[in-house]
Every structure is written in structure tokens, then in C-alpha cells.
C-alpha positions in Angstrom: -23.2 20.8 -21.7 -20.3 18.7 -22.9 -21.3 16.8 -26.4 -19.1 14.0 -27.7 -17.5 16.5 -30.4 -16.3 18.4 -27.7 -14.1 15.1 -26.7 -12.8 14.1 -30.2 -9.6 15.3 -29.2 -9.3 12.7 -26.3 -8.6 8.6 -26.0 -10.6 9.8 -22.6 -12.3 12.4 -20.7 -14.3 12.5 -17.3 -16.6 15.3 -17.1 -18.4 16.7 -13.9 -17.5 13.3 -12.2 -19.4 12.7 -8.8 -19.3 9.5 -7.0 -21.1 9.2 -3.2 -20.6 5.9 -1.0 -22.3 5.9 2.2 -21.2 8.9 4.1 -18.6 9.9 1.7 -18.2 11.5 -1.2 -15.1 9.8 -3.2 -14.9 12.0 -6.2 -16.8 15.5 -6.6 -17.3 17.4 -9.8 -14.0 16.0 -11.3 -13.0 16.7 -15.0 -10.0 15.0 -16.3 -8.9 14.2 -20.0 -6.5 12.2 -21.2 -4.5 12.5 -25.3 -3.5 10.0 -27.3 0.0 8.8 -26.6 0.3 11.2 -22.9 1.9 9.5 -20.2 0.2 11.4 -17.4 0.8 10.8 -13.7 -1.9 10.7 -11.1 -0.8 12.0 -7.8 -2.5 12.2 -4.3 -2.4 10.3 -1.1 -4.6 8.0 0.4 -8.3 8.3 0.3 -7.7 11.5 -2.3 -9.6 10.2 -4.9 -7.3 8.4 -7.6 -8.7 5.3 -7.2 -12.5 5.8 -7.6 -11.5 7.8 -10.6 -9.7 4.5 -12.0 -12.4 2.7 -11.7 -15.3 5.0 -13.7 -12.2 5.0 -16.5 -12.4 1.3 -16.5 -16.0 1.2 -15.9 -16.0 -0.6 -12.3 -17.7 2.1 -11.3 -20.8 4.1 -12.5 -20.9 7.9 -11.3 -23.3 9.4 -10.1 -23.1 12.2 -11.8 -21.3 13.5 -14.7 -20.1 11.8 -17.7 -17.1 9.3 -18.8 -16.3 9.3 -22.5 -13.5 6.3 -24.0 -12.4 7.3 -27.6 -15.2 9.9 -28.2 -18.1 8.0 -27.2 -20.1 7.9 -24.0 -19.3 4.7 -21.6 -23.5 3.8 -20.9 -25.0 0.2 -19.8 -26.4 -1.2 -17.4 -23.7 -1.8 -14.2 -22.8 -5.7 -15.4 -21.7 -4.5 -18.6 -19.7 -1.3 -18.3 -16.7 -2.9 -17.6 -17.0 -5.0 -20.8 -17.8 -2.1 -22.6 -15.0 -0.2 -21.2 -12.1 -3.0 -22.3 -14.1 -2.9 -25.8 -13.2 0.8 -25.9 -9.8 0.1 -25.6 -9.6 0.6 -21.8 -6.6 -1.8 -19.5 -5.9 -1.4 -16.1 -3.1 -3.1 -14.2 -3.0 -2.7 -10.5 -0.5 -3.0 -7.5 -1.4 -6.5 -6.4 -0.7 -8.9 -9.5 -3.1 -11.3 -10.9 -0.9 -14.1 -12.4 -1.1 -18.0 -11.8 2.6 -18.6 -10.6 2.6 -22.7 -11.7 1.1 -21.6 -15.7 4.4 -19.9 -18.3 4.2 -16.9 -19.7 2.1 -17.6 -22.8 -0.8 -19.1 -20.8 -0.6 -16.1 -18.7 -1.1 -13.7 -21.4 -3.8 -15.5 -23.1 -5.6 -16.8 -19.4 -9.1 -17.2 -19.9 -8.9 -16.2 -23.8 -6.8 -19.1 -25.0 -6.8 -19.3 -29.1 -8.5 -22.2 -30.4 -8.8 -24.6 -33.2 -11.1 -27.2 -34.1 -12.5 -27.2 -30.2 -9.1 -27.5 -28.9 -6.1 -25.2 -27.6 -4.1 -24.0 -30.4 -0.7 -24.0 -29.0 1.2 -22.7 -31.6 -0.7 -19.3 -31.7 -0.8 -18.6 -28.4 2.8 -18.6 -28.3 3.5 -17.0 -31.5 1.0 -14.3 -30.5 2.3 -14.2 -26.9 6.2 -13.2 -29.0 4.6 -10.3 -30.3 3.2 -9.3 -27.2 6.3 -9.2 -25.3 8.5 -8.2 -28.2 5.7 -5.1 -28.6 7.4 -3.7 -25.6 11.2 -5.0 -26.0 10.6 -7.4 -23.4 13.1 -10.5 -23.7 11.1 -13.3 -21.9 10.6 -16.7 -23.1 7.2 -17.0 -23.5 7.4 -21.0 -22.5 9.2 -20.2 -19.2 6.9 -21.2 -15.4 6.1 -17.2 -14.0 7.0 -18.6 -10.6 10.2 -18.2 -12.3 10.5 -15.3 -13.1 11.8 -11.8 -11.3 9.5 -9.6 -9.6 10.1 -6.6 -12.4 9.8 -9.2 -15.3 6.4 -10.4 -13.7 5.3 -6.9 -13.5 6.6 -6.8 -17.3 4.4 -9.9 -18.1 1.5 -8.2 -16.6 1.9 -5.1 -18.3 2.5 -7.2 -21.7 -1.3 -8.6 -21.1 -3.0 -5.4 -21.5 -1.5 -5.1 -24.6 -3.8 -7.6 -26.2 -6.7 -6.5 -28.6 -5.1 -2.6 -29.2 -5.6 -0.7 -26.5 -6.0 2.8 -26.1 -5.6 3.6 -22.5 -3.4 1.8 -19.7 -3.8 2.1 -16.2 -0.3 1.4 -14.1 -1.1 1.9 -10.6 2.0 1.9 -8.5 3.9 -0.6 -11.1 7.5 -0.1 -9.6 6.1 -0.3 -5.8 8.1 -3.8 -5.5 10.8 -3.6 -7.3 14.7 -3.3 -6.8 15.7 0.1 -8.4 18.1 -1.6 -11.1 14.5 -3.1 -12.4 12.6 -0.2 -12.2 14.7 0.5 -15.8 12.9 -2.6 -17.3 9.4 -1.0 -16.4 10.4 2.5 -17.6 11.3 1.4 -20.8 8.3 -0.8 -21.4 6.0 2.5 -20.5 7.9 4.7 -23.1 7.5 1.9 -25.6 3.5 2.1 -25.3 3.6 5.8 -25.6 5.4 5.4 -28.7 3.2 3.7 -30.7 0.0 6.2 -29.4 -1.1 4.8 -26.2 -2.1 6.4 -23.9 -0.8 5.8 -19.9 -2.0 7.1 -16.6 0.6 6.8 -14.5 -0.4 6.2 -10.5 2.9 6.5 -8.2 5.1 8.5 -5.9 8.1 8.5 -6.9 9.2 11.8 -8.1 11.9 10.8 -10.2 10.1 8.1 -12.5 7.3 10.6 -12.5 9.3 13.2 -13.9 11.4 10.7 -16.3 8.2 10.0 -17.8 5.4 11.9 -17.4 5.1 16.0 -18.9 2.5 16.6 -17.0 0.2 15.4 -13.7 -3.3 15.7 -12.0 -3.3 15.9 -8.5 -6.0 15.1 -6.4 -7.0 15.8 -3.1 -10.5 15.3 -1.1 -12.2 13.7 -4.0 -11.1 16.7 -6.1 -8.8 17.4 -8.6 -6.3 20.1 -6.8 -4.5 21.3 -9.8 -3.2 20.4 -13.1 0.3 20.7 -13.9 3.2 20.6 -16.0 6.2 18.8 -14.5 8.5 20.9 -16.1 7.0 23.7 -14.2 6.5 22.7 -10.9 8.6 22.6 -7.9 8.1 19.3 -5.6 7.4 21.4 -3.1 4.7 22.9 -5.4 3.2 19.7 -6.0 2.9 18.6 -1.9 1.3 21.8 -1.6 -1.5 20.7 -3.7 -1.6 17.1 -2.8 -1.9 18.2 0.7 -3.4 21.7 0.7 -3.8 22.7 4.5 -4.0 19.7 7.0 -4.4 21.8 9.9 -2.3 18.5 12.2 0.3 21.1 12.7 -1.0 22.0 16.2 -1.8 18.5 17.0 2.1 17.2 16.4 4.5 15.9 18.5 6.4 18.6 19.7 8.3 17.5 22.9 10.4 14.2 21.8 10.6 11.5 24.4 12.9 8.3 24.7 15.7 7.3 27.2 18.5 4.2 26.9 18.2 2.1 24.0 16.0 -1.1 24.2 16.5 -2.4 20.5 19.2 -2.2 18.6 20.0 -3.1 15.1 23.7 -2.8 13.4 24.4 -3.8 9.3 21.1 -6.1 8.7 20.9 -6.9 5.4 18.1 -8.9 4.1 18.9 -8.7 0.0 17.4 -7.5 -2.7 14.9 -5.7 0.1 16.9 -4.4 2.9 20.6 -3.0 3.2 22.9 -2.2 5.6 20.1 -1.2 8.2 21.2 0.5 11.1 19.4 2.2 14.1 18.6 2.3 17.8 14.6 2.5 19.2 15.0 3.6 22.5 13.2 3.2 25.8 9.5 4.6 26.0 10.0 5.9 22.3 7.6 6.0 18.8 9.8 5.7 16.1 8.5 6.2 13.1 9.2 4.1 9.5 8.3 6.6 6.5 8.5 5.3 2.9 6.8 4.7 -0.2 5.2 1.0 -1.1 8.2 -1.2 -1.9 10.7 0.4 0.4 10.9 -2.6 2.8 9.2 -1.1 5.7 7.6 -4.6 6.2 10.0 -6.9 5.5 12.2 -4.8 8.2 9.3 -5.3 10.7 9.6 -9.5 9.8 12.9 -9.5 10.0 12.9 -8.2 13.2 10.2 -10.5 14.2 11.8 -12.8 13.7 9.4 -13.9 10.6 12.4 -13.2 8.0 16.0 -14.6 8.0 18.6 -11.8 7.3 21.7 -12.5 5.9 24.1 -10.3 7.9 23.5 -8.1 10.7 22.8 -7.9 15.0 20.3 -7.3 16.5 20.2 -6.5 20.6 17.2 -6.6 22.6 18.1 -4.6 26.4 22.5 -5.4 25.4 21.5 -9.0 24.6 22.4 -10.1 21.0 19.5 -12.4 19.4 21.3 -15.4 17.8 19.5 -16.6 15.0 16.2 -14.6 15.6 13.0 -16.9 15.2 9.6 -15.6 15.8 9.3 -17.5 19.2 12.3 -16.3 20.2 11.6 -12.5 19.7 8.1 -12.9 21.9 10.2 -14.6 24.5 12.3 -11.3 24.8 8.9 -9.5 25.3 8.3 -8.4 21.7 4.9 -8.1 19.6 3.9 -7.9 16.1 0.8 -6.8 14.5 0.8 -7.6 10.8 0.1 -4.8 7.7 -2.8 -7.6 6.8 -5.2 -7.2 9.8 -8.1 -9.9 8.4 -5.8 -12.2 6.8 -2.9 -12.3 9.6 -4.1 -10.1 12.5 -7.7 -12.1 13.9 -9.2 -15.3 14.1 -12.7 -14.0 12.7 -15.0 -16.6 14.2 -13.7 -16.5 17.4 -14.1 -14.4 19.9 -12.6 -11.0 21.3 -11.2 -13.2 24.5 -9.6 -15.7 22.3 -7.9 -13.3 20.2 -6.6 -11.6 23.1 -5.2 -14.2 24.9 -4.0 -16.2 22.0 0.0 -14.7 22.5 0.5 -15.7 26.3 -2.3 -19.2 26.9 -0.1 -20.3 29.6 -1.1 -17.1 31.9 -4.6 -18.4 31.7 -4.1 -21.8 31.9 -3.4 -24.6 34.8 -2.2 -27.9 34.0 -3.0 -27.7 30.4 -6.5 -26.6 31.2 -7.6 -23.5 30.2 -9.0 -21.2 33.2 -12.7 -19.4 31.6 -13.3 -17.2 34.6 -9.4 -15.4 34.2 -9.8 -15.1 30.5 -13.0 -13.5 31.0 -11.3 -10.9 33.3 -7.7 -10.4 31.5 -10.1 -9.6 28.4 -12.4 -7.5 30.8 -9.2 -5.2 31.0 -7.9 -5.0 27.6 -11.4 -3.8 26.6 -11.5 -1.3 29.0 -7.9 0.1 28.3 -7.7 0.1 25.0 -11.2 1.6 24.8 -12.9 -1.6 22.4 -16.6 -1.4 21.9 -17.7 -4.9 22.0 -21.3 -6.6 23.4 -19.3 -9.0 25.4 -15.7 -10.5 25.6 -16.8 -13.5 24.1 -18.4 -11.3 20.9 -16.6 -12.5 17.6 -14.1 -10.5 17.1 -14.2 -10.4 13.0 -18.1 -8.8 13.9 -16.3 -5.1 15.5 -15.5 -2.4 13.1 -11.8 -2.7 12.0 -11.0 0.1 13.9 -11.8 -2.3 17.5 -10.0 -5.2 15.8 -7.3 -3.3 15.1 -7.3 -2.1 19.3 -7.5 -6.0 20.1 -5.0 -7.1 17.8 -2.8 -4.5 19.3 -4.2 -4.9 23.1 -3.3 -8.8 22.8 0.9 -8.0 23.4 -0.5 -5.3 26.0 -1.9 -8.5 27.8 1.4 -10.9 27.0 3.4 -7.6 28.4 5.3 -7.1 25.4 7.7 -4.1 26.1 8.6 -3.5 22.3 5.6 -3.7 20.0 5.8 -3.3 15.9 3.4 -1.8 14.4 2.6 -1.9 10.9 -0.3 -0.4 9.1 -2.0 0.1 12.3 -4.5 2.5 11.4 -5.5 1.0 8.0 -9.0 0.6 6.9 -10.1 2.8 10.5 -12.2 5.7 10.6 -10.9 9.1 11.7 -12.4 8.8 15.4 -10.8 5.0 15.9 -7.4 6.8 14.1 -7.6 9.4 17.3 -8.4 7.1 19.5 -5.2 4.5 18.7 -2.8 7.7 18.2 -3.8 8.1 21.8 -3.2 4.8 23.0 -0.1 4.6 21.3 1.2 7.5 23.0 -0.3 6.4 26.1 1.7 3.1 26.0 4.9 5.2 25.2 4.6 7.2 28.1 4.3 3.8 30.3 7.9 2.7 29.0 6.8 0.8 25.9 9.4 1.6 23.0 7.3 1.5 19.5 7.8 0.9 16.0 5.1 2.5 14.0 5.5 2.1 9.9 2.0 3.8 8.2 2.0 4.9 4.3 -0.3 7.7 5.7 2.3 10.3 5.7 0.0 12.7 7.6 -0.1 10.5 10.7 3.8 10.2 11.9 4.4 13.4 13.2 1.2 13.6 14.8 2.1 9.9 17.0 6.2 9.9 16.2 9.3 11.3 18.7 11.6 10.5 15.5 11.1 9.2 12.1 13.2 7.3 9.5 13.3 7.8 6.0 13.6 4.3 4.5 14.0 5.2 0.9 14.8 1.3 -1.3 15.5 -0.5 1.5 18.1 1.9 2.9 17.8 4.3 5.7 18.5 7.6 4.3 17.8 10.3 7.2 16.6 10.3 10.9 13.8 13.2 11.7 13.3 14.4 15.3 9.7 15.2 16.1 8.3 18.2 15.8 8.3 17.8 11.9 5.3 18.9 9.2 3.5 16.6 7.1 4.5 19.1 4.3 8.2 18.2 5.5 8.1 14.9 5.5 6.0 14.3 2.2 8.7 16.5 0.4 11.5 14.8 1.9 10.1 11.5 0.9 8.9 12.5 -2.8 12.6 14.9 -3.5 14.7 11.2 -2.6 12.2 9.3 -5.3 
């Protein structure tokens, strides 16, 4: 049994970890420790475990079993207080999506919610004096006065980082810091994680990109299944090494694409650039083809979606739909020329919740369905009859609100709606996020199935596992630029190491 003197050594330690949601075990007998000063990366991909082990450092979570121990004592209390307790210990997190109030500077920013007082009333002059030495802690030059909504994306990231500084911490959390940023501003994040090491703190550093990894961190914990896979030193291991053990054996190899398909070009796009995000983008998505986007977070795989939508202006470029060259490409435009778009953000951009699985569906092409302005019940009722039934929804009825169905139904809707407006080129992103393994199947199917109908396909996914088992050729979108083309059949193990090796 582990006693605190056993974890003197460590700023943190996890021992015997075991957290259970319904139906799934996220984390299972994990031990993980963490020195004083380490920079230690945290690899795995999605679902592996890195996350719910994040949050029983930071006390978000309570396992269910095992122990968590912050500076040589235990993290105990009652759920409401653990993650007080945790930041007490000296505990600081920050995460991917940034939590800063755009139209408050700097200063307030640092110090929200624990403005320094005096005599009942905002004391100005510390908070800014105190917000100096926070930036200046990490050699960040940012006037503490200046509006964040005017500031960079890396020197926001830096203001974040700068926050968790506060009150001495012992342990910070970056998950995926550089996952937005231009690579000339990755530098400014680099340095700033170096600088914390160097005065003793301790960092746990969540990304995929080999190269910063390896710049930073000596050694890594990677997880897979809920379980810590291995520990290693970087100086040791091969990339190829470390996909090995992120991955372990996927057993999708039998289940790939192995016979390409694709005939004349149907999109084609020559020297779009769409700065800081996108450069020089060239490529052709041909007729009855799934192409493929692969990439970390922050490699522009959406914005290249929008821009083609038409959602995005790029500065410089073509693009052709069937020879024709799209002036000036607007959103209505691009559906005009028989393109669809289903957004990375399902709930937020894909559905209209409260309404129902008929309205969603026919929301892209109302004219079809209407006569003199009046819309027709009786052929929306049918139109969605037929979606349902080819794209294999489970719903009560068609007028059943759509935000009620599992995501994985949404996420058929969403895509069925531009099966009903007749799109012939349909961009994809995300669109197996938040699903369940059986709905994943079940749209890998009916991607395929469209494909083989003469649809041409875009499909960007962060689950690296899933292209080759739906793509006839993948691009490697490495920083906005695309680096290599892949032609199907192609490993995940293949893919994962091309994709870490560029980073």
C-alpha cells in the first residue's frame, strides 16, 4: 500500500487510478508521478485516457479507486471541494479552448474574479503592478493595460498561461497550447514553458507534435484504452516506437480501403491562400472519391473546409467546381453549384435542437417542398420519410425533435439534409465526433455508399484511426500546408507516424 512518504519525492503522483462512467471505463489501474521542475508530455489519441487523468490531477474528478497525492499529501473532500483543494495544492490547468473576456486588458484578465482590493474598492495600481510580475515571470513583453481582443492568438495563449502563475504553483497543465498557433509563435509558447521549469515547476505537457515534444520534454507517458501503455524517455525512443504504444494493435487493417476509387475531377483548387491559416493549397477531389484531410488541431483543416464553403474569404487562389471557376465564392453560391457543409460543431452549427427531424432536413432546399411560398406538410413528411430510411436514423417519427436522437442520428440527419438538396460534393468535418462505435460503422458505410453513387467527399476527422478505414486518398495538411498525398490502402500506424515525424 502506497503511504504519503512513499510520494515525498513527487509535486504529484496517481496511484492505482480507476475511473468508471456508465459503460466505460476511462482510466484503469493507472499510476503516474510527476518531479519537481519535469516537463513531461502526455501522449495518446482520442478517448485514451489523458483527459480523465487531467482532471483527478486537478481534482474535477474523484476516482473510483486509487489514490491522487499533490505535494505529498492526499487530494480528499467531499466532490464540491476537491477542486479548490487541488489549486490550494498548487495545482493549474490550462486547456485548448481559452477562457478570456476579449473587451477586459490584460491585467483584469489575470486577476478576473480575484481583483486586489483596498478599502472595499479595486485597487488598480496592484493589480497591474502584480499583473508585470506575472508576465515578466515568464519573459513575456505584453502591456498589461492593452484590450485581449487585441492581442495575437500565441500572445493570448501566453496571457493564459501567465494566469496560472498566480499564487505559486506547483504543477501546470497545458493541454494542446500550440494547437492554434502559426509556427513562428509556437517559439513564444516554448520559451514561456522552459521559463516555468526553471524556477521548479512542474509541466505536463498534452500535444502531438513530435518536435515541441522532444524540444521540451525528456521524457512521456503514453496512454492507450484508459491505461498507461508505457513510459519512456524521449531520448530513447523512436517515433515509430511511440505510435506503437499509442496505438498498440487496432486490428482496422483488414477493414481498410484497399481498392481506391475516383474518376474526372469535380473540384478543383489551385494556390488558395487564406493567411496566417492556409498556404498555397493545391489539390483536385475527384468524381465519386473520399478524400481524406489528416492533421493535428490547428492545421487549418477547417478553415480549408470554410473557405471552400464559401464561409471564409481567401486572399489568392481558384477554385473550379465541374471546369467552372467560382468568382468570389459565398456560401449561397457554393450550395447553388450543388455543394454541402456539415460543420465540426454539430450542436452549436449543425441542428436546430427544438425542431424537428423534418425541419432539419429540409432546411437546405424549402423551395422543393414549397408552392407559392407555402410550405407543402404532406411532401415534407415523405422527402424526410426517405432520408430516415437511407441514411438508417432511428427516430419515433419525422416530426421527433431532432436535438432528442443520440448524436450519432443527428449527425446522419445533418449529413442526409444535402443528400435531400442533391448536393454532389459534400464536406465533412468531424463527422463522427461524439458517436458511438456502432453509429461510427454505420456512417463509414454510408459515406462509402454515397461515394459509390458518384458523390465526391471531403472527409477531415482528428481520429487518425478512421481515414484509411473510409478514405481512397489522404492529405497530409501539416501548418496550413499540404505536405504529401496517400493513396488508400494505408495503416493507421502509417499515417499516425507520418503525421507525428512532420511535427
Amino acid at each position: 500500500m502506497t503511504t504519503p512518504d512513499d510520494n515525498k519525492d513527487y509535486v504529484a503522483a496517481v496511484r492505482g487510478g480507476y475511473k468508471e462512467y456508465p459503460g466505460v471505463i476511462a482510466l484503469e489501474n493507472v499510476d503516474f508521478t510527476l518531479k519537481r521542475g519535469e516537463i513531461r508530455a502526455l501522449l495518446g489519441k482520442n478517448g485514451a485516457g489523458k483527459s480523465t487523468l487531467i482532471r483527478l490531477l486537478t481534482g474535477s474528478e474523484k476516482p473510483d479507486r486509487g489514490t491522487v497525492m499533490l505535494g505529498g499529501q492526499t487530494l480528499s473532500g467531499s466532490d464540491a471541494q476537491l477542486t479548490r483543494r487541488a489549486a490550494e495544492l498548487g495545482v493549474r490547468a490550462v486547456y485548448q479552448e481559452l477562457s478570456l473576456v476579449d473587451g477586459l486588458s490584460v491585467a483584469e484578465n489575470l486577476y478576473l474574479g480575484e481583483w486586489p482590493r483596498s478599502g472595499g474598492m479595486l485597487d488598480a495600481k496592484k493589480m497591474l503592478e502584480q499583473a508585470r510580475h506575472c508576465l515578466g515571470h515568464l519573459g513575456v513583453d505584453i502591456d498589461p493595460l492593452q484590450r485581449v481582443e487585441n492581442l495575437s492568438p500565441a500572445q493570448k495563449q501566453l496571457v493564459e498561461i501567465a494566469r496560472v502563475m498566480k499564487g505559486h504553483p506547483q504543477v501546470v497543465i497545458l493541454d494542446e497550447p500550440t494547437s492554434s498557433l502559426a509556427s513562428n509563435e509556437v517559439e513564444l509558447v516554448i520559451a514561456a514553458v522552459q521559463a516555468m521549469a526553471e524556477v521548479g515547476i512542474a509541466v505536463i505537457y498534452v500535444s502531438h507534435r513530435m518536435n515541441e515534444i522532444r524540444r521540451l520534454a525528456s521524457s512521456a507517458t503514453i496512454m492507450r484504452d484508459g491505461k498507461v501503455a508505457g513510459n519512456v524517455r524521449l531520448a530513447d525512443a523512436s517515433t515509430e516506437e511511440i505510435v506503437a504504444l499509442m496505438l498498440g494493435h487496432s486490428g482496422h487493417r483488414d477493414n481498410q480501403v484497399t481498392h481506391p476509387q475516383g474518376g474526372k475531377p469535380v473540384l478543383s483548387v489551385r494556390g488558395m491562400n487564406l493567411p496566417p491559416k492556409l498556404h498555397d493549397i493545391n489539390f483536385d477531389l475527384l468524381q465519386g472519391e473520399v478524400l481524406g484531410i489528416a492533421g493535428l488541431l490547428g492545421s487549418g483543416r477547417t478553415e480549408l473546409l470554410k473557405a471552400l464553403a464559401g464561409l471564409d474569404s481567401y486572399s489568392e487562389g481558384e477554385v473550379e467546381i465541374d471546369g467552372t471557376r467560382i468568382h468570389k465564392p459565398t456560401y449561397a453560391r457554393m450550395l447553388s453549384h450543388g455543394l454541402g457543409y456539415t460543420p465540426e460543431n454539430r450542436k452549436e452549427a449543425g441542428i436546430m435542437p427544438l425542431l424537428g427531424v423534418d425541419e432539419n432536413t429540409v432546411m437546405t432546399n424549402r423551395h422543393r417542398v414549397s408552392r407559392l411560398g407555402v410550405l407543402q406538410w404532406a411532401d415534407i413528411r415523405q422527402y424526410t420519410q426517405d432520408i430516415i430510411a437511407r441514411m438508417r436514423v432511428k427516430a419515433a417519427s419525422t416530426t421527433t425533435p431532432i436535438g432528442t436522437l443520440s448524436g450519432g442520428n443527428q449527425q446522419k440527419v445533418v449529413i442526409g439534409r444535402w443528400v435531400y438538396a442533391e448536393s454532389r460534393v459534400l464536406l465533412l468535418d468531424e463527422p463522427t465526433r461524439g458517436v458511438d462505435i456502432e453509429a461510427k460503422n454505420q456512417l463509414y458505410q454510408i459515406v462509402r455508399q454515397l461515394a459509390a453513387e458518384g458523390k465526391s467527399i471531403i472527409f477531415v476527422s482528428s481520429e487518425v484511426e478512421e481515414l484509411p478505414l473510409v478514405c481512397d486518398r489522404i492529405l497530409l495538411l501539416q501548418q496550413g500546408t499540404l505536405t504529401r498525398t496517400l493513396t488508400s490502402p494505408v495503416s493507421t500506424e502509417e499515417l499516425m507516424a507520418e503525421i507525428l515525424a512532420s511535427h
